[in-house]
C-alpha positions, 0 to 999 in steps of 0.5 A: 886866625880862625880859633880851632876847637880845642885841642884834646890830648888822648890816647890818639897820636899827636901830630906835630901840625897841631901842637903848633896850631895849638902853640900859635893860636892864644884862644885854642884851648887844650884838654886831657881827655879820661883816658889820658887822666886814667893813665897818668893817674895809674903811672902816679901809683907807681911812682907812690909804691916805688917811694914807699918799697924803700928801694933807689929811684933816680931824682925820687928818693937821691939826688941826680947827676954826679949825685945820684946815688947819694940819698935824700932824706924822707922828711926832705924830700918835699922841700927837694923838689923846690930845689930841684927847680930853683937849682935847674932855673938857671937859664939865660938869654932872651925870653922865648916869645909867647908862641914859644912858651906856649909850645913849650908848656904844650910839649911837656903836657903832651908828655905827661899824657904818655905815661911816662913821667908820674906826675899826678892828674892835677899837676897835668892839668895845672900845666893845661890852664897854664896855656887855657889860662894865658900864662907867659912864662919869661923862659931864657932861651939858653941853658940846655945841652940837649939832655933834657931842656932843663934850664927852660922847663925850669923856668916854666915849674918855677912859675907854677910853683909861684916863683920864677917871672912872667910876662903879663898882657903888656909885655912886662915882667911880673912875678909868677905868683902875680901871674898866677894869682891874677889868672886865679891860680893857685901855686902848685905844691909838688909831691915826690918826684914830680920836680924831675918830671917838670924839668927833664924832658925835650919840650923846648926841643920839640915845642919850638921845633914844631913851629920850625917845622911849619915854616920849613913846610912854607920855605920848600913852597915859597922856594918852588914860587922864587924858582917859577919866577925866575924861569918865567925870566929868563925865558924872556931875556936868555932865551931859557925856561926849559921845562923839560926837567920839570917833565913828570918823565924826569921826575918818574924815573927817580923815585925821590917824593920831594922831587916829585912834589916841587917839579909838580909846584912849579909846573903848577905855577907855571900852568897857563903860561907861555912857557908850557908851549915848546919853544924852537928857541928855547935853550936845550938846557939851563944851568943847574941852579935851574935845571936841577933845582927839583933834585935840591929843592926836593932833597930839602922838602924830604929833609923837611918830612923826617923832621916831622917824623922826628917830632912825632916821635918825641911828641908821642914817645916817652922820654923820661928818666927815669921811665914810669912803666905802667905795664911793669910797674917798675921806675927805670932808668935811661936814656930817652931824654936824649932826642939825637934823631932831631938834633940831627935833624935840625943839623941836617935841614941847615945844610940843605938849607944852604944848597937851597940858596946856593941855587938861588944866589947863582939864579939872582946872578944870571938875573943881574944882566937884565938889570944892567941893561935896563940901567944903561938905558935909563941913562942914556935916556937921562942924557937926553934931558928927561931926568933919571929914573928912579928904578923900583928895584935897588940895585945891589939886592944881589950883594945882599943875596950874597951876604945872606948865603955867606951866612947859611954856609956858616950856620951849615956848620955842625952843631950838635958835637960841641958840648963838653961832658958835664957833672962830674964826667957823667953826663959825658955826651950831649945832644946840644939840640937846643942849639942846633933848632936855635941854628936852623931858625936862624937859617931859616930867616936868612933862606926866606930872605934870600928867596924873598929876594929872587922873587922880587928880582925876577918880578921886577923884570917881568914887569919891566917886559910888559906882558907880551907873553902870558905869566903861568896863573901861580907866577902871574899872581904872584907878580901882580902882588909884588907890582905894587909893592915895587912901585911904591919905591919903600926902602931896601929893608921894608921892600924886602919885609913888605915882599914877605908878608905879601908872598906870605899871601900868595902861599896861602893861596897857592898852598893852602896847607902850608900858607897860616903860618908865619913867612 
């Protein structure tokens, strides 16, 4: 990937394309600009003047929780802000990749731009060279409720602060002093109630769930390509590939955007094919998981536009608590760093995720007739002495299909009402959002899989129809990729992830907007 220029923070709105841009490119740089300095310096004043009136401020001056009108000491309070991060450093799991330790730091400095959490300039910029820097963080991916990612962005302020672990350019664990003092950074000293703002906010949320996004972005196109494939089949061997329900008539009678926008990819794909031209023949109608697949595709691509919404509004609002307000001058407390929007966001995109491939699934079934035929000719031809063939595509993908939408039903499941009330009954309502983005990631491997699969079904076939009739470009292309993955006869597995990485390919030329990221 192509480095971009660096990524500068300002006043501006931050998109939810660039922090994962940013998140996903180790070479791009980020940069505070002045204003956005300017204003983290005036929110740092104050939080100066709120610790010098005397008055209680939430983790400033008392401790938090079920604690939080017990105060803390003021010739304690610079030895409090150690504790808050040791004591919220409580994470487990497995370690965030670098692409999402990245997000994750990049999150939570975007929100120090906004003006809400009081932290000094220097300790904004301190989290900047952390990403300019190349700093891994080792952040344990489990541990937040969804009330502020806690645990994660505790193990990100434990390494600033030169404690805590990283991982160095090999891969292996090293302390976060040695990480920092080998990126010739010296550990961070915290003033009063910058522990809190470290530590409370939706960064891990937000960050990885910008990277969700752009996958999704991804799935909705490679979903249209698996749909085109498998009426370009069907055309051949059922006598369907109606494309009336594709029509712009249909689609223009309802006013659904993501409809519009697949009906419109696969008529796309499809251009320059046999199947633009009416057929006599032609089935006057395929079954739903064909003829309606722009409504469900198209309900998902919506989905898939909220949640950008969504991340944009935790990316450029301000969820700390409690909330520096420069214009008043006042630290108040609430609930912002509750992000129920994108929990419910992430739950509703896993369902949507699970009607996607309900239609794919029941698409690779009425593709599985064809393959049988060609079986039995195969051994019929066997029985005549010339051997048996070995066939390109294994046989029982269908069942594998099944599996994997068995398991997108399951992970349909709500996420996001299960937590119980915490610290003493008051933190009595968790968003679990954390939970739910790590649900739909695992959605999203299944769905693409399950597609990957569709796709290389119907290539199959239309390579083994010959090319008596002309693919559409975009389908043609896409066959012509996966023929010679086909013929090299890999195993199941490596069939399926070599046919990934060459639809990945094939997005990026079809839609070249969608088509960097990872498949």
């Amino acid at each position: 990937m192509v480095s971009a220029e660096p990524l500068t923070i300002g006043m501006a709105p931050v998109r939810a394309a660039d922090v994962a841009l940013a998140a996903s490119d180790p070479s791009l740089h980020v940069k505070l600009n002045q204003d956005a300095l300017s204003l983290i310096g005036r929110s740092r004043d104050v939080v100066e003047k709120a610790a010098v009136s005397g008055q209680r401020v939430y983790g400033l001056n008392t401790l938090l929780g079920s604690g939080r009108d017990t105060a803390v000491e003021e010739k304690s309070v610079l030895a409090y802000q150690v504790q808050v991060v040791r004591y919220h450093n409580s994470g487990i799991g497995s370690y965030l990749d670098r692409v999402a330790a990245r997000a994750v730091i990049l999150a939570r400095l975007i929100g120090f731009s906004r003006g809400g959490s009081g932290v000094r300039p220097e300790t904004a910029g301190f989290y900047a060279e952390l990403l300019n820097r190349g700093i891994y963080p080792a952040i344990p991916g489990e541990g937040s409720v969804g009330s502020s990612d806690l645990t994660q962005l505790a193990a990100v302020a434990a390494v600033a602060l030169g404690e805590g672990e990283a991982f160095d350019a090999d891969g292996k664990l090293i302390p976060g002093a040695k990480a920092l003092a080998d990126a010739g950074l010296q550990p961070l000293v915290l003033a009063p109630g910058e522990a809190l703002a470290l530590v409370s906010a939706n960064a891990y949320s937000v960050g990885v769930g910008t990277l969700a996004l752009v996958r999704l972005q991804q799935l909705a196109e490679l979903a249209d390509v698996a749909l085109s494939l498998s009426l370009e089949t069907i055309a051949r061997y059922d006598g369907g590939g109606n494309l009336s329900p594709f029509s712009p008539a249909i689609q223009a009678a309802k006013a659904v955007d993501g409809q519009r926008d697949s009906a419109a990819a696969v008529r796309r794909l499809l251009s320059g094919g046999w199947l633009e031209d009416v057929r006599p023949d032609v089935s006057v109608q395929d079954a739903l998981s064909f003829r309606a697949a722009p409504q469900t595709h198209g309900a998902f691509r919506s989905l898939v536009t909220q949640l950008g919404a969504a991340l944009e509004v935790e990316l450029n609002g301000r969820g700390d608590n409690p909330l520096v307000d420069v214009e008043s001058g006042l630290m108040v407390s609430g609930g912002n760093f509750q992000p129920m929007q994108l929990a419910l966001s992430f739950e509703g995109l896993r369902l949507a995720l699970a009607h996607v491939g309900i239609s794919s699934e029941r698409r690779i079934a009425k593709l599985y007739p064809p393959q049988r035929a060609i079986r039995a000719r195969h051994l019929q031809a066997a029985a005549t002495g010339d051997g048996l063939a070995q066939e390109e595509l294994p046989g029982l993908l269908w069942y594998s299909a099944a599996g994997l939408l068995a398991e997108l039903k399951f992970l349909a499941a709500p996420a996001t009402l299960g937590a119980p009330t915490l610290s003493a009954d008051i933190e009595d309502h968790s968003t679990l959002a954390p939970l739910a983005l790590q649900q739909l990631e695992k959605s999203l491997d299944a769905a693409e899989k399950l597609l990957v699969i569709e796709a290389l079904t119907a290539s199959y076939l239309l390579l083994e129809a010959g090319a008596a009739q002309p693919l559409g470009k975009g389908t043609g292309g896409v066959v012509g990729r996966l023929a010679d993955v086909l013929a090299d006869r890999p195993s199941a597995p490596d069939l399926v992830d070599r046919a990934r990485a060459e639809l990945k390919g094939a997005l990026g030329e079809e839609f070249p907007e969608t088509g960097e990221g990872e498949l």
